[in-house]
N, C-alpha and C positions, 0 to 999 in steps of 0.2 A: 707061307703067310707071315711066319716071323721074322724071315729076312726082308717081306716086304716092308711091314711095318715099320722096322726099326730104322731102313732107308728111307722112310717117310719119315720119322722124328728127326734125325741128325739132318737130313733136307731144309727140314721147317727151322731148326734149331739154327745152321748155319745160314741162312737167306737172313734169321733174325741180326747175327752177327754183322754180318755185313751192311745193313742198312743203318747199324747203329754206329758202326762207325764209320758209315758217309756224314749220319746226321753230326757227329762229335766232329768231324773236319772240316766242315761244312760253316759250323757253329764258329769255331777259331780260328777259320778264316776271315769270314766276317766283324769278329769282334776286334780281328790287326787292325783292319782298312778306317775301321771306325776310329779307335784309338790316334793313329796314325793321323786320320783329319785333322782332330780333337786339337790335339797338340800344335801342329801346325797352324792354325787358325788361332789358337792364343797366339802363340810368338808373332802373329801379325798385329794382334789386335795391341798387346804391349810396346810393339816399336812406335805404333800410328798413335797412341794416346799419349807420348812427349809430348810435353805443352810445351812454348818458349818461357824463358824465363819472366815472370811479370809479365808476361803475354807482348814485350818487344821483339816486333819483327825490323828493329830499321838498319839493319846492316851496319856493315864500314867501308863502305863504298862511298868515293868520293860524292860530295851532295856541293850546289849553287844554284845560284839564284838571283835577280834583282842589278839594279842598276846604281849607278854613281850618286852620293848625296852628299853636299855641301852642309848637314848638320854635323857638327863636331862630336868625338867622341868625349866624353864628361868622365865615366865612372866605370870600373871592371871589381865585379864582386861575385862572389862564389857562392856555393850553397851545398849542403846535403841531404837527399834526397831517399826515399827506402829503397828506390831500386837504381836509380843511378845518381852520378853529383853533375851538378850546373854551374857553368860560368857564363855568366848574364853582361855584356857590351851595352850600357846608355846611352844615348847620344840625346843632343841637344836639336830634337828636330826628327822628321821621320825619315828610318832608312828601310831600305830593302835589301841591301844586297849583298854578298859573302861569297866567299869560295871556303871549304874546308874538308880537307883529307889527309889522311894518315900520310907522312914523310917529311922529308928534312924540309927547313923553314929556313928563309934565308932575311938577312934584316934588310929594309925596304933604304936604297938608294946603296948602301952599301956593299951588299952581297955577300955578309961572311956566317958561316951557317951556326945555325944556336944549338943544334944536338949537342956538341960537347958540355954544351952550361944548360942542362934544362933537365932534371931528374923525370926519371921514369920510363919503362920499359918499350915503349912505342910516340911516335909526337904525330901530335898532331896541329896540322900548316893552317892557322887563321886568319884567311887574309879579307876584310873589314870593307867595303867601298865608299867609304866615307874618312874624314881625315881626323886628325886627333888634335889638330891647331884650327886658331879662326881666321877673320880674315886679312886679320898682321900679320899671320903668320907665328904666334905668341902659341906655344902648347895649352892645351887644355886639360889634359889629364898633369899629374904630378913622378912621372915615372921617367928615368933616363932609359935613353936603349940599352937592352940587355940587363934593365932592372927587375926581379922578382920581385912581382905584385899580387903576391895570393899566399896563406899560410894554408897551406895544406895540411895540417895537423890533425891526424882522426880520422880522413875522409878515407871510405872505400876502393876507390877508383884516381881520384885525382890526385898527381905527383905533384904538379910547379905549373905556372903561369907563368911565360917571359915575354916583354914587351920588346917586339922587332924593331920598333920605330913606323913612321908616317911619310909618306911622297909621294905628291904629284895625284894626290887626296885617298892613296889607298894607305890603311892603319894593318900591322902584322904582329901575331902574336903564335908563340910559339905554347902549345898546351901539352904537355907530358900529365901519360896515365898511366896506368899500372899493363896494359897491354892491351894489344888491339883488340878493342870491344865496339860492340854496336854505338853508334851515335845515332840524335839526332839534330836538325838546325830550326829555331823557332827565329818568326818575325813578329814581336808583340806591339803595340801602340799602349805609348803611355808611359809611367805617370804623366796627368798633362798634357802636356805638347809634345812631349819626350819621344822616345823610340826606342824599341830595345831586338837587340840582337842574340837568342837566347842557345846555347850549345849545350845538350845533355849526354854524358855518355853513360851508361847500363855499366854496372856493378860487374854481370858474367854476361855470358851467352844464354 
């Protein structure tokens, strides 16, 4: 009766054993897999909540638009901006039309490339659809070709503005920035009669 017994406790004793350490491996198994989500599921949730900068999505992909206009260009003047700097084209009359993308800029009837005279890490080609003389032929703006028309001092982003020159009614101007960053191209109406040609480029990415 005593050997039964005692094979009856160490029985009961060992069954207890073992089920507690199902439940213990059981447990920390469980609580990797968990873990293991956990984590993974931040690291998504942190890459996905990069905002853009100032919330600019507009690339540096080349951008045009618009057609040929016989209002003269008047006035090129700059501006700075919290999140990117502007250079603003006038004209005397309304335009629409531009081409501009990042690369070498060549002067208009001449063909000789401005990157070498144009500070800044990246340029970008502004080419205008509209002419910078009227109808003598007499200039309208006050700039020779390959003249710096913009004091860039202070600004974020913008290195030099240089005037390509004008023919055959397209206007060219060479913009050096600090590197190839997001732009974009505005067509405002105004002051007046006026028209305005507006190019923004973003501070960063």
């Amino acid at each position: 009766m005593r050997i039964t017994s005692a094979l009856t406790v160490a029985a009961v004793v060992l069954a207890g054993l073992v089920a507690g350490a199902g439940s213990s491996t059981a447990s920390t198994s469980t609580a990797g897999i968990s873990t293991a989500g956990i984590s993974t599921a931040g690291s998504s949730a942190a890459g996905s909540s990069a905002a853009a900068y100032c919330g600019i999505t507009w690339g540096s992909a080349e951008k045009s638009a618009g057609t040929l206009s016989d209002a003269p260009l008047t006035e090129v003047r700059t501006g700075r901006h919290d999140c990117y700097d502007r250079v603003v084209f006038e004209f005397a009359g309304p335009v629409d039309g531009y081409a501009v993308g990042y690369g070498e800029t060549w002067t208009e009837g001449e063909g000789l490339a401005l990157s070498p005279y144009t500070a800044g890490g990246a340029l970008l080609r502004v080419s205008l659809r509209a002419p910078a003389y009227d109808d003598a032929h007499q200039g309208t703006v006050p700039y020779a070709v390959g003249e710096h028309v913009a004091n860039p001092l202070r600004y974020s982003t913008l290195r030099d503005v240089v005037f390509g020159g004008s023919f055959e009614g397209y206007s060219t101007f060479a913009v050096g920035v600090r590197a190839r960053l997001p732009f974009r191209v505005l067509v405002l109406a105004g002051p007046g009669t006026h028209g305005r040609i507006v190019l923004d480029v973003a501070h960063q990415w």
